[in-house]
C-alpha positions, -999 to +999 in steps of 0.1 A: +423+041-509+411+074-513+413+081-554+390+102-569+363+083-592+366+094-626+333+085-641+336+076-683+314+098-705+295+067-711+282+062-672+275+099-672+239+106-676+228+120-712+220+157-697+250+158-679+272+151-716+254+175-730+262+204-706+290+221-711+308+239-681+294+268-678+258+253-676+246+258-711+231+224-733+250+214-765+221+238-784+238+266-766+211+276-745+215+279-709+191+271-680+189+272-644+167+250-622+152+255-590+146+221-572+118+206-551+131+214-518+138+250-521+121+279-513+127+315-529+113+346-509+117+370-536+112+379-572+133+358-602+146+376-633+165+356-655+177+359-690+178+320-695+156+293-691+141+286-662+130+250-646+111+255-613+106+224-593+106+246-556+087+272-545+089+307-553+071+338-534+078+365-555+075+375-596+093+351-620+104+369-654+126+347-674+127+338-712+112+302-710+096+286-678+088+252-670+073+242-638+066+209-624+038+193-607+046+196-574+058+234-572+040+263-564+042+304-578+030+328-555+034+362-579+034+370-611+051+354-641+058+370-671+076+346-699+081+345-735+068+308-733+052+282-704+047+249-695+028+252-662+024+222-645+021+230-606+002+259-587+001+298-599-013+324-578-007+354-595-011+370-631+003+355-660+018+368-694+030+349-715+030+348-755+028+310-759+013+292-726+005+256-722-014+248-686-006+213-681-038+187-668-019+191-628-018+229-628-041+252-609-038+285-622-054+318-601-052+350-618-059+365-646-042+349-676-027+372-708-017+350-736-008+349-771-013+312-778-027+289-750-034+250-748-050+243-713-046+205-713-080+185-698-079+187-657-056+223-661-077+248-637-078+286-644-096+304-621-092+343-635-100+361-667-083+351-699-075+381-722-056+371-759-025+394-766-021+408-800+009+404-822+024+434-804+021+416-771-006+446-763-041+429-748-062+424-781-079+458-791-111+438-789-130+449-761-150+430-733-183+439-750-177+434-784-163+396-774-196+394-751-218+403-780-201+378-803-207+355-778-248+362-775-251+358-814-234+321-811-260+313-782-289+329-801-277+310-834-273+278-814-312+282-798-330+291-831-307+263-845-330+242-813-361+253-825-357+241-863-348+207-845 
């Protein structure tokens, strides 16, 4: 009347095969997730991967983040690597980024490599990280000045038209 169920490996869903039991994928890597209906007053430091789904009021570090459409940051982040996908409001640094087409991003964004997909929103100043992870040693008038020269080629290009 009251046995336990003993489900097969077959009628288990793939990601739960794959984990082993102390939370870790067959790869080896180990993750943690933070679902939709909690909330986290408080920074998150992590040494695995990191699946936000919730929201968190605080600074997330962790190795690699991925946050879902319907979550929201409110500190900073700083990852190795991103998927963003919900809301930020706080600084980001990350050395590869991808802003997904649902994410709203405020704050100023450091980056090594970024894809902001069409319909991602940044709303802060972007600056590119070197291969050090130290902001680029190009500074903000040197990019502005490159920046005047495209616009200048692009208007004389106008008036050959």
């Amino acid at each position: 009347m009251f046995s336990k169920f003993k489900p097969t490996p077959e009628a288990e869903p793939t990601a739960m095969r794959n984990r082993t039991a102390t939370g870790s994928s067959a790869s080896g890597s180990t993750f943690s997730v933070i679902a939709a209906d909690v909330t986290i007053s408080g920074d998150i430091t992590a040494e695995v991967d990191l699946h936000i789904d919730g929201t968190v009021i605080g600074d997330v570090r962790c190795a690699n983040l991925v946050q879902g459409a319907g979550s929201t940051i409110t500190g900073g982040v700083i990852v190795q690597s991103a998927r963003l996908g919900g809301k930020v409001d706080g600084s980001i640094e990350a050395v590869d980024l991808v802003i997904e087409a649902s994410a709203q991003v405020t704050g100023d964004v450091a980056y090594n490599n970024l894809t902001v997909e069409a319909g991602g929103r940044v709303e802060g100043a972007l600056h590119r990280l070197d291969a050090n992870g130290e902001p680029s040693s190009e500074s903000d008038g040197e990019a502005s000045a490159k920046v005047e020269s495209i616009q200048k080629a692009r208007d004389i290009g106008a008036l050959r038209a």
